[in-house]
C-alpha positions in Angstrom: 8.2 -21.5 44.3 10.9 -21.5 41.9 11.6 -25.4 41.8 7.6 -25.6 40.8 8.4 -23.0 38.0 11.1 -24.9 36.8 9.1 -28.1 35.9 6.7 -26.0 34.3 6.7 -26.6 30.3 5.6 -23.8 27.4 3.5 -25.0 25.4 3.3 -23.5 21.7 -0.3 -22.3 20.4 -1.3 -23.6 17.4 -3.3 -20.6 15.5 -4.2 -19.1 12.3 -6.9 -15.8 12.0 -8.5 -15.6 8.8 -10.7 -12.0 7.8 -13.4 -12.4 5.3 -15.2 -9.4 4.3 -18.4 -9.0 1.5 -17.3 -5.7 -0.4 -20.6 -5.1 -2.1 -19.6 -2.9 -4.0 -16.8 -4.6 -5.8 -19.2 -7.8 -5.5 -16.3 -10.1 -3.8 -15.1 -11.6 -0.9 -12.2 -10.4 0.4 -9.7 -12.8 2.5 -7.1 -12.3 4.5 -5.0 -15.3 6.5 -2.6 -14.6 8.9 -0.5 -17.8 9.6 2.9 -17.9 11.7 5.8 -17.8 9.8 7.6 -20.8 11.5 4.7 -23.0 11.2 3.7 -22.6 7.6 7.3 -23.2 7.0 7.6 -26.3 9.0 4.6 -28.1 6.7 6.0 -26.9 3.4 9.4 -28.1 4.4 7.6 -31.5 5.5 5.5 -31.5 2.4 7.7 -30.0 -0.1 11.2 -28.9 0.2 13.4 -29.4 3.3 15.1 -26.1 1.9 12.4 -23.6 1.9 12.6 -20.4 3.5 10.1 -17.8 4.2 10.8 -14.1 4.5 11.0 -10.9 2.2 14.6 -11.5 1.7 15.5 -15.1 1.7 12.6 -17.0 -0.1 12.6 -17.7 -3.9 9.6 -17.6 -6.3 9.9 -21.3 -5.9 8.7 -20.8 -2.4 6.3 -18.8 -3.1 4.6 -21.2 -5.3 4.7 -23.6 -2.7 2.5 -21.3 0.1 0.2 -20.6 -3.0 -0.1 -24.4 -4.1 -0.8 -25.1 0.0 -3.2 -22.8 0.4 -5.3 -23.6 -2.6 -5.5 -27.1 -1.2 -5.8 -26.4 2.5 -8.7 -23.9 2.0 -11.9 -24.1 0.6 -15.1 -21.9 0.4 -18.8 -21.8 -1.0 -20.9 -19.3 -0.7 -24.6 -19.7 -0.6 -24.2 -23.2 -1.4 -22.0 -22.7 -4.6 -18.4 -23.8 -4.3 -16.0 -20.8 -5.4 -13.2 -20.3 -7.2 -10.2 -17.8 -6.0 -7.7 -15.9 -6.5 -4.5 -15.4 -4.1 -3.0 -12.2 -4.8 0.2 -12.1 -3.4 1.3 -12.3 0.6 3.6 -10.0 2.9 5.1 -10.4 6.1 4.4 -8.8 9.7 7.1 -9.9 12.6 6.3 -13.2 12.8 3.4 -13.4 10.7 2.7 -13.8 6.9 -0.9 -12.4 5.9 -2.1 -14.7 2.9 -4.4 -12.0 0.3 -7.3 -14.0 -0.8 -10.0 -12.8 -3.5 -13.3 -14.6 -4.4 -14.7 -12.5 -7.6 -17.9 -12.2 -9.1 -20.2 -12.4 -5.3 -23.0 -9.9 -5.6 -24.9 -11.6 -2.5 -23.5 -13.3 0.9 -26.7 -15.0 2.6 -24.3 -18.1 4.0 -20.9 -19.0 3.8 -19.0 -22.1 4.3 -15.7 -22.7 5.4 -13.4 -25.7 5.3 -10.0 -24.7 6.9 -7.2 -27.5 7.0 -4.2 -25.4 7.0 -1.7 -26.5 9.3 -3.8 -29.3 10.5 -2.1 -32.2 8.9 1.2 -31.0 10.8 -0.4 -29.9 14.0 -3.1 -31.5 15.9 -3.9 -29.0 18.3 -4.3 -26.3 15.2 -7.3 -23.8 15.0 -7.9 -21.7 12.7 -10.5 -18.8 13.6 -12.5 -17.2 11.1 -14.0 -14.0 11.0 -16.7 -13.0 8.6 -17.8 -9.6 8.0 -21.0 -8.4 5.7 -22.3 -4.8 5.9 -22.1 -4.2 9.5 -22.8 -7.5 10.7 -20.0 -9.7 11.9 -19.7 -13.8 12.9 -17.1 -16.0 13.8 -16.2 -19.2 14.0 -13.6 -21.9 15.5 -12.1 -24.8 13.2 -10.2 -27.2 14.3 -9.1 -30.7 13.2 -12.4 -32.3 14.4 -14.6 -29.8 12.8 -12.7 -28.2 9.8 -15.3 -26.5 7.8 -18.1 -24.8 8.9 -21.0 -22.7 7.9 -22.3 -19.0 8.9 -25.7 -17.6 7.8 -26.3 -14.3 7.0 -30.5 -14.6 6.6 
């Protein structure tokens, strides 16, 4: 048993989770993507800057730019059938995780929302990012990956 372990290889999972909830109340969407810390720095480094560092104590405002500038390229919504603009409102880190805050203002209905998710896709092939999308009670998800990066959920 243990020389069939042995040849065994890991293989790393590709992954980012992204929460997007209709607050009617404050008519906007609110977004939240979690991306691993050591992937989102291995496509800014690739992209960017070969010396950026993520992490409460070690990354500049520099670097922080950088995520934000990513993000606002890698990520796109509309919502029903009107592209959007947003806001990112800051990030903070969880172990290995950094949770990306995301507002869309100015939404006072969600019938259908599309979703085009390319982050981490130009760096990983075998990247999917799973979305989540909550209004009222009601809740649907979906799967992107580099073959299908955007998608649509109706609310009807």
């Amino acid at each position: 048993m243990l020389p069939l372990m042995a040849s065994f290889t890991a293989h790393k999972f590709y992954v980012s989770i992204t929460k997007i909830e209709f607050a009617e109340e404050e008519q906007s969407l609110q977004i939240i993507t979690k991306i691993f810390i050591d992937d989102i720095e291995d496509v800014l480094q690739e992209r960017y800057d070969k010396d950026l560092v993520l992490g409460v104590e070690s990354e500049t405002a520099a670097d922080i730019l950088l995520l934000e500038k990513y993000v606002l390229q890698k990520f796109d919504v509309q919502v029903n059938g009107i592209p959007m603009k947003y806001e990112i409102l800051g990030h903070e880190y969880e172990n290995d995780i950094v949770k990306v805050y995301i507002e869309i203002p100015q939404v006072s209905e969600l019938n259908s929302i599309m979703i085009e998710n390319k982050i981490l896709m130009d760096m990983f092939d075998e990247q999917q990012n799973i979305i989540h999308v909550k209004r009222y009670k009601k809740r649907k998800s979906m799967v992107l990956d580099s073959d299908n990066p955007k998608g649509t959920l109706n609310f009807g």
